[in-house]
N, C-alpha and C positions, 0 to 999 in steps of 0.2 A: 179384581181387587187392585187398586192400584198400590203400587211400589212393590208387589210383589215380584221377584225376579223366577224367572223359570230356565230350570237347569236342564237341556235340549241334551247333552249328553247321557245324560240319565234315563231320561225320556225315551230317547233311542233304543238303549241298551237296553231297561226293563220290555220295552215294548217286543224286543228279537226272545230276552230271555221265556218271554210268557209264551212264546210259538216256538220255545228250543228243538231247536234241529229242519224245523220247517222253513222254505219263504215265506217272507213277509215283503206282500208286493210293494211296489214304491208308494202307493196310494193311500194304503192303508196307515205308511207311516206317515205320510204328508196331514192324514186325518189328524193321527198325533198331537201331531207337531201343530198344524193351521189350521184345523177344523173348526176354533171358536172364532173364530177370524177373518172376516169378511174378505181381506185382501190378501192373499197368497203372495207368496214370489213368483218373479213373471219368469223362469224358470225352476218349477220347484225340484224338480231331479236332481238337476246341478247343485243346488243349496243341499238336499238329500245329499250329495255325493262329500261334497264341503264337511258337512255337520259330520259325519259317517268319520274320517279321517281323524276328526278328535275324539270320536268314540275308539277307536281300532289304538290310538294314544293313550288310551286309559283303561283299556280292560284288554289290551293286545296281549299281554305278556301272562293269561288266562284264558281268554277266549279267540278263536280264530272268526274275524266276522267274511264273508263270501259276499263279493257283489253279482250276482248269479243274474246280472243283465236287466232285468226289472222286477228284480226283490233282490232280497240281503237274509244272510241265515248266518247266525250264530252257531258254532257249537266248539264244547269245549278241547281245548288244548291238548292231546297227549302227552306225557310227559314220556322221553325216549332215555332206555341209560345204554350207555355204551358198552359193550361185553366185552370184559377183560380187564375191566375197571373196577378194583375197590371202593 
C-alpha cells in the first residue's frame, strides 16, 4: 500500500514481546522486518543491530532487551528497592 509508513520499532518490539523471555534468532526478525521484500539489506544483522538500539530507546526503561549473539530476548525489567529506604 503505498504511503503507508511502517513503524520497524514496533515491529521489533511486539515481534521479542510475542516469544517473551525466549531468542528470537536474527532471521526470524529479519523475516519481520524484509520478508515482503524482495531486496534485503546487504548486511541485515548490522541494520538488526541499528534498528535494535531504538527499540532498547523506547521500551528500555521497561524492558531489558539481550543481544544473546544471534537472537535477541526481551524480558521484563525488575523493579529493585533499596532497604532502608522509606
Amino acid at each position: 500500500m503505498p504511503g503507508m509508513r511502517r513503524d520497524v520499532d514496533a515491529m521489533l518490539y511486539w515481534a521479542l514481546r510475542w516469544h517473551d523471555g525466549r531468542r528470537v534468532p536474527h532471521g526470524v526478525l529479519c523475516d519481520v522486518l524484509w520478508g515482503e521484500f524482495a531486496k534485503k539489506p546487504k548486511d541485515p544483522t548490522a541494520s538488526l543491530r541499528e534498528l535494535m538500539a531504538y527499540v532498547r530507546q523506547r521500551h528500555g526503561d521497561k524492558w531489558m532487551i539481550e543481544d544473546c549473539g544471534s537472537a535477541f530476548r526481551i524480558l521484563p525489567r525488575v523493579a529493585t528497592s533499596k532497604s532502608g529506604q522509606n
